[in-house]
C-alpha positions as CSV (number, residue, x, y, z in Angstrom):
1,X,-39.1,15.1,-43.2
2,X,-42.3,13.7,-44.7
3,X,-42.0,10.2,-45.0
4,X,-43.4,9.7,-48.4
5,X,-40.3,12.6,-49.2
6,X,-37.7,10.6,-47.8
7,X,-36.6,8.2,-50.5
8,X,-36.6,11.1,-52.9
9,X,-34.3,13.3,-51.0
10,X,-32.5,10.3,-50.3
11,X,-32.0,10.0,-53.8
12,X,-31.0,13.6,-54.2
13,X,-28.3,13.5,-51.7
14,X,-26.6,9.9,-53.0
15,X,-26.8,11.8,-56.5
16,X,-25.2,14.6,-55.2
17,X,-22.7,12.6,-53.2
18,X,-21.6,10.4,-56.7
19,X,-20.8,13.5,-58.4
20,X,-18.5,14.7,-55.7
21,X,-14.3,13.5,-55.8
22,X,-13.7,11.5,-52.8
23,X,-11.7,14.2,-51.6
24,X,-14.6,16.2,-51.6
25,X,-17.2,13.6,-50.1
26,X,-14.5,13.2,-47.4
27,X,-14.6,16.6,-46.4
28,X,-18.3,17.4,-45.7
29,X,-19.7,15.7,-42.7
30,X,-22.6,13.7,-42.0
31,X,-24.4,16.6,-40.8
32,X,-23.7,18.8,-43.9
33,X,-25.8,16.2,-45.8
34,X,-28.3,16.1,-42.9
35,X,-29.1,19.3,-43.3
36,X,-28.8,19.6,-47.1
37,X,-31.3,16.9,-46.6
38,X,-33.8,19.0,-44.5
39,X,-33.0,22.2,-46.9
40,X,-34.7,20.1,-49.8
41,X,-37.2,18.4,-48.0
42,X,-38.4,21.9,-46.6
43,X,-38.3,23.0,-50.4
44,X,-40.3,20.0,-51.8
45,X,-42.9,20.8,-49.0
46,X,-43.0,24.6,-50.0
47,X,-43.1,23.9,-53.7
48,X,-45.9,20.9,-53.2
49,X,-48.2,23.3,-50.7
50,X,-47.7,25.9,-53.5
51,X,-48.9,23.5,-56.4
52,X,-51.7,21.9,-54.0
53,X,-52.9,26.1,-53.4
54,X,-53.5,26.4,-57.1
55,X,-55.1,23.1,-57.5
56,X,-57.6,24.5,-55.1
57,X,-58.3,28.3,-56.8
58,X,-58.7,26.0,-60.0
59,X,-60.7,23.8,-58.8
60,X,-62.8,27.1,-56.8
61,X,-62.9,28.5,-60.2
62,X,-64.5,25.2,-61.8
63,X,-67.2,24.6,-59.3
64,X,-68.1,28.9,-59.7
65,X,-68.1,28.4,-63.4
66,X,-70.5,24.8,-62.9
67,X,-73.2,26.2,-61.0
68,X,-73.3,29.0,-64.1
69,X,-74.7,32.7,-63.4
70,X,-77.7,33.4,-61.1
71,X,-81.3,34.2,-63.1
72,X,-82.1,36.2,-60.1
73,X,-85.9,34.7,-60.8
């Protein structure tokens, strides 16, 4: 898990966990909520290397668009 991920997913699962009964909490495991933990972390990472893919095509497209079309002089 990323470390600059983990408070957030550690605020994800104690969210999770306050809207479960007691009953409920009492029934999944420590390592259910491990891995629910690694499940989001892995989907934070997909979702932030997605966003951080079109940041660079954007920012591709800018520079392209800066230098302006070739006079071919």
């Amino acid at each position: 898990m990323a470390a600059n991920q983990r408070p957030l997913v550690g605020e994800i699962i104690d969210t999770f966990k306050s809207r479960l009964s007691k009953g409920v909490r009492e029934q999944i495991g420590d390592a259910q909520f491990a891995d629910l933990a690694i499940m989001i972390d892995e989907a934070i990472s997909i979702e932030i290397s997605s966003a951080a893919d079109l940041v660079s095509e954007v920012s591709k497209t800018l520079r392209e668009r800066a230098r302006g079309p070739e006079l071919g002089l």
